[in-house]
N, C-alpha and C positions, 0 to 999 in steps of 0.2 A: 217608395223611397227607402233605403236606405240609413239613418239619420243616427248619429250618436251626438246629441246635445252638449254642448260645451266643450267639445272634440276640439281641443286646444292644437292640437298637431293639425287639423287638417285648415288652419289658417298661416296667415305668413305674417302680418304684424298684430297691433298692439288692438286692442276694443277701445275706440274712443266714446262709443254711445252718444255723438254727436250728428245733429241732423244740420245740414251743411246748405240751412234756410240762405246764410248773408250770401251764396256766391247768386242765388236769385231775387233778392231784395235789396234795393239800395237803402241807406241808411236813415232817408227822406221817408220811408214808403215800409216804415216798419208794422212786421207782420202782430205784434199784436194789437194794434191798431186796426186791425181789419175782424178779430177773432170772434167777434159779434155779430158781422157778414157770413163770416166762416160758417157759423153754427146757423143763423136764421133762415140764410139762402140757401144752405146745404140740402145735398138727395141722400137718405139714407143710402148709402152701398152694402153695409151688412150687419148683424147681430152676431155676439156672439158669448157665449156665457161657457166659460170655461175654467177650470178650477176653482169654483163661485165666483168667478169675477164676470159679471156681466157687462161689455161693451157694446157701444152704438159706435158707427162708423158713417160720418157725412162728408160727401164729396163736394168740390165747387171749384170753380163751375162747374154745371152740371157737363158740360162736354168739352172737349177742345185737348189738347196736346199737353197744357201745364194744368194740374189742378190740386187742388190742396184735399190733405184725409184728414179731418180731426175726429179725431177717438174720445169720447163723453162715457164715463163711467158710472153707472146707476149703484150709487152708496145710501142704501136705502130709504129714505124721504126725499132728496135729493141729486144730485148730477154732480159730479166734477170733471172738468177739463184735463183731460190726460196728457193728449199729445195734439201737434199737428203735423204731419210729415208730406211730403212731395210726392204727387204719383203722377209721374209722365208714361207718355208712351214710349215703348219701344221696339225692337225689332227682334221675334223669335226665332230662337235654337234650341235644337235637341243638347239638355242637359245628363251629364252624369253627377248625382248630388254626392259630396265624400262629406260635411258636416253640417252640422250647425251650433248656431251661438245665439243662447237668450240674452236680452237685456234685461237689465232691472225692471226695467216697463215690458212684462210680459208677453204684451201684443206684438212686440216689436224683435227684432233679428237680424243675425246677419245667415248668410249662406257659404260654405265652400262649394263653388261648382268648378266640373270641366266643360269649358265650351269650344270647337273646333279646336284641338289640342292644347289649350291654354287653363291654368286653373287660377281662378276669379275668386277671390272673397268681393260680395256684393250685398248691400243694404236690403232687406227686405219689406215694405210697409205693410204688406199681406201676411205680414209673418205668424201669427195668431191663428191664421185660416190654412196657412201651406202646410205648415210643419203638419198637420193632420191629413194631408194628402196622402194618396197608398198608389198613387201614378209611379210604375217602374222607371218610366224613362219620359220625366216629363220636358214639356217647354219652357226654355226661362226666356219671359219677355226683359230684354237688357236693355237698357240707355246710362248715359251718364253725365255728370255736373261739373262743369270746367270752373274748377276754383282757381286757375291761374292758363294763361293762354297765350302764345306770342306766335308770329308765323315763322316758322323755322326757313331759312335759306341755304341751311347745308353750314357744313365746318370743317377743317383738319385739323393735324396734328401730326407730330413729328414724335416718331417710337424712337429713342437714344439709348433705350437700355432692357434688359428683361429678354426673355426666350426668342421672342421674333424677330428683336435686333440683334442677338449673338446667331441666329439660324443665316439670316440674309446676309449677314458680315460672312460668317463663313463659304455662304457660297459667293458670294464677293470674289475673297482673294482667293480661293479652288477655280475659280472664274478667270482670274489675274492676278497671274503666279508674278508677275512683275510688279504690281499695288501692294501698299501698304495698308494697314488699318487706317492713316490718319489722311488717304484716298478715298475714303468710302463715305458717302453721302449718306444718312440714317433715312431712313424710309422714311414717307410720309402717307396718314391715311387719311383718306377724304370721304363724308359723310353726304351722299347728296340729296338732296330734300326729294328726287323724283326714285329714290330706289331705299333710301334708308328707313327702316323703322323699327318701332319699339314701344313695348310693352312690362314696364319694368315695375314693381310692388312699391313703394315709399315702405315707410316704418308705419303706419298705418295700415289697420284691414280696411280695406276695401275703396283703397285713395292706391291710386296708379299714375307711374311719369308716362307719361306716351309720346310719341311722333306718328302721326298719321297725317293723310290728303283727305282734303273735302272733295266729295262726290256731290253734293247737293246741297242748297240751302234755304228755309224754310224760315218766316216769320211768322209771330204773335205775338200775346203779352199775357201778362198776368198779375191783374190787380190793378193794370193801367199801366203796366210798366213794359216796356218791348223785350223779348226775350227771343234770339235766334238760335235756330236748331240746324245744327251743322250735319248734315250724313257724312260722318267717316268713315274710312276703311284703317282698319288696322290690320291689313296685312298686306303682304308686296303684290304689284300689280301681275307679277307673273302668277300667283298662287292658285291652285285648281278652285280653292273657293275663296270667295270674298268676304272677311271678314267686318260688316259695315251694320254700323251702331249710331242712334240719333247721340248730338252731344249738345246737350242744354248750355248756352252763354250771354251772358246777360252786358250790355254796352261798359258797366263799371267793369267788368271780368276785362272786355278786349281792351280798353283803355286806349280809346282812338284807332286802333287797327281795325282795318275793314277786308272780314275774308272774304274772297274769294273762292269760285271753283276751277278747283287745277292747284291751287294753294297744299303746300303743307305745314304744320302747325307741331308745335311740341308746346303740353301742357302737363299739367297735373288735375287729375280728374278722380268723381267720386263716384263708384257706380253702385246700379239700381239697378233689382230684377224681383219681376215676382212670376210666379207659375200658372200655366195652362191659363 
């Protein structure tokens, strides 16, 4: 890889260093209440002692699609609780890396990548272990966390002013040398849920607005709590490839809406990837 650390240019919004636990825990079913589970039940996943800081890394559940990494730091006589962060599964692409970004908590990161012509700033939990990777042209396994989510049905809107309405006015009355300007209907542009989409940054790294369609949809839980996993595609249905990414959403996220497949959806979403 490639990697210039704190490569502020190669991100597009703000470091919040926030781990984005509440869009999969309800308020009932709060995660440090469990963080004792977390550690007792947990599988070692990895060690790692790296600028003298030596880290433990335990997963749990040991298997399944949502599972929790809490990082235990060995401060000599003792342990202390670092972090816990989200490691879901996802779906691999051939990445091009252009940065990266430490957190104050070492172990942790973010990524600029490019994936199928798109550039992602995405959360890393591996971060501690990637950033030391020498893979040229690795995989980022990518999913991501709907912190907000509604099923989109399509919209319009009517252009009355700016370049596209003075272009179509013009060919208007060149159209009909008999019409006036105050004959011309302003365009109207319609957005429809089975052909529109989008991919657009927030003021946040690695939190994106989207529109996509569910292709699939998968349940489980975590912690005792039900959490569906939506397969989207985030790109149009003509595209030579499909751009389709798991999207973690928890019943408090949909707030009574029940997707569907065939459904398309506009959220705000937080993404996750980590390498090979």
């Amino acid at each position: 890889m490639k990697i210039n650390n704190k490569s502020e240019n190669c991100f597009i919004g703000i470091h919040t260093e926030y781990i984005f636990w509440s869009a999969l825990i309800d308020q009932k079913n709060k995660l440090s209440d469990h963080l004792k589970q977390l550690v007792a039940n947990g599988k070692i996943m990895y060690r790692s002692n790296q600028e003298n800081i030596e880290y433990a890394a335990l997963s749990f559940p040991d298997k399944g699609p949502v599972q929790a990494l809490t990082m235990i730091e060995n401060v000599g006589e003792g342990f202390e609780f670092k972090e816990v962060v989200p490691l879901l599964r996802g779906a691999n692409f051939p990445a091009d890396i252009r940065g990266s970004y430490t957190w104050n908590n070492p172990a942790l990161g973010e990524y600029a990548v490019s994936v199928r012509d798109h550039i992602l700033d995405l959360f890393d939990p591996f971060f501690i272990l990637d950033f030391k990777s020498g893979e040229k042209t690795p995989m980022v396994c990518l999913s991501a966390v709907a912190l907000r989510l509604e099923e989109f049905k399509g919209k319009s809107f009517v252009v009355d002013k700016g370049g596209f309405y003075e272009h179509k006015l013009e060919e208007f009355l060149k159209g009909n040398p008999n019409k006036k300007k105050k004959d011309f209907k302003s365009p109207e542009i319609h957005l429809t849920k089975a052909t529109f989409r989008m991919l657009v940054p927030t003021e946040y790294s690695s939190e994106y607005e989207i529109v996509a369609s569910i292709e699939d949809i998968e349940h489980t839980s975590f912690l005792d709590r039900p959490v569906h996993i939506l397969t989207i595609n985030l790109e149009h249905t003509v595209a030579k490839e499909f751009f389709k990414i798991p999207l973690y959403v928890t019943d408090k996220t949909l707030n009574g809406y029940v997707p569907k497949i065939g459904d398309s959806i506009s959220a705000i979403v937080w993404f996750q990837g980590y390498f090979n």
